[in-house]
N, C-alpha and C positions, 0 to 999 in steps of 0.2 A: 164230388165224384172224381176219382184218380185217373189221372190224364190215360191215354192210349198212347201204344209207342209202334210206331212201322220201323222194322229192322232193314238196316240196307244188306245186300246180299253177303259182304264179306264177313258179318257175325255168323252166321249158319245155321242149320235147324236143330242145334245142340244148346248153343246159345239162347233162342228161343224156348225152347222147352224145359231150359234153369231157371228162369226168367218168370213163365210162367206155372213154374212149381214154388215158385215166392208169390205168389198172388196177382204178377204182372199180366195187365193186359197185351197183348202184343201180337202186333200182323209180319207176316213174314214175305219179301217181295213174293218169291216163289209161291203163294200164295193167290196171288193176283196176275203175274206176272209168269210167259213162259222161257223156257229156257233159264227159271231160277232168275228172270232179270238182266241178264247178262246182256240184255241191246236196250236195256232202257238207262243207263250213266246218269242223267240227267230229272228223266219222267218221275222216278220213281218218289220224288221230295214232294214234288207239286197234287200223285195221287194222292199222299198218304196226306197232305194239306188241307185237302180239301175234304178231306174226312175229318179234321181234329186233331189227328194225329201226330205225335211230335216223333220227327226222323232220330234212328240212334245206328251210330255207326263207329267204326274203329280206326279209319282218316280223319285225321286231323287236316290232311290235305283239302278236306271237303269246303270251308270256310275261304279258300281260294279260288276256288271253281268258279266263274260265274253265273255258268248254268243250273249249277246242282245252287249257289247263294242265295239269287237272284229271287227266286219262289219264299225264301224266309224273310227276305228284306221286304219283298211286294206285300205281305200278310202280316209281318210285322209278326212272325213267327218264332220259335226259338227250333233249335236242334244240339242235341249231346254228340260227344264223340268220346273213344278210349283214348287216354292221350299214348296210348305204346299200341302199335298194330300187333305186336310178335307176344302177348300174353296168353299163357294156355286158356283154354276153356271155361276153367274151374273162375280165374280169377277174371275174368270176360264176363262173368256172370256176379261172379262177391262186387265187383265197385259198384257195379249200378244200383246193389240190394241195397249195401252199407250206406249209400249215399241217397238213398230213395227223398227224405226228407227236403231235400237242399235241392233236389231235380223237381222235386212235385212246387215248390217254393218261385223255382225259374222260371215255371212253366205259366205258375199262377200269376207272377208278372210281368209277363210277356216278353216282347222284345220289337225289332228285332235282335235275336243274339243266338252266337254257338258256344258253348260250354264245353268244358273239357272234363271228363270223369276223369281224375286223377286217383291216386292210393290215398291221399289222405284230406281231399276235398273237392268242392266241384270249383271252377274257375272260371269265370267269361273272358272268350280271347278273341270276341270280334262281337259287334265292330271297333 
């Protein structure tokens, strides 16, 4: 069965909805979460963990945090991120498709680890 992905709020509900016009499964904080998430910085890795779900986000800065880490290390989790925050829409949605294979692969062996969805591979860059 192909993993589930909880979006952090800065992908969007455009993101979302490309995502899951490729077959993805996918929760969106705003979803769960009011105000779109915007007081949850932290919460939102540990709900979406405790569901299965693997975080996808477009900070790369995330893998520094220790609050947002902390919940993927403890579970021995993985989470993706875009490695460029400032890509349109279009292509915020093409690396995850293009790379689906290599993401469902990270996912199937665990971690802990975050990954980086790059243009032209997926990369682990922590720990």
């Amino acid at each position: 069965m192909p993993p589930e992905f909880f979006l952090d709020r800065n992908l969007g509900r455009r993101v979302a909805e490309g995502l899951r016009a490729h077959g993805w499964t996918v929760h969106r904080i705003g979803e769960f979460f009011p105000a779109d998430g915007q007081d949850v910085p932290e919460v939102w890795i540990t709900y979406g963990l405790e569901r299965s779900w693997v975080p996808l986000s477009k900070d790369g800065r995330i893998k520094t945090r220790d609050l947002e880490i902390r919940p993927v290390l403890e579970r021995e989790a993985v989470l993706f991120y875009l490695d460029n925050q400032q890509l349109p829409t279009t292509v915020m949605i093409e690396r995850p498709v293009a790379r689906r294979d290599a993401i469902h692969r990270a996912v199937a062996h665990g971690g802990p680890a975050a990954y980086a969805v790059r243009r032209d591979r997926v990369e682990r860059t922590w720990p």
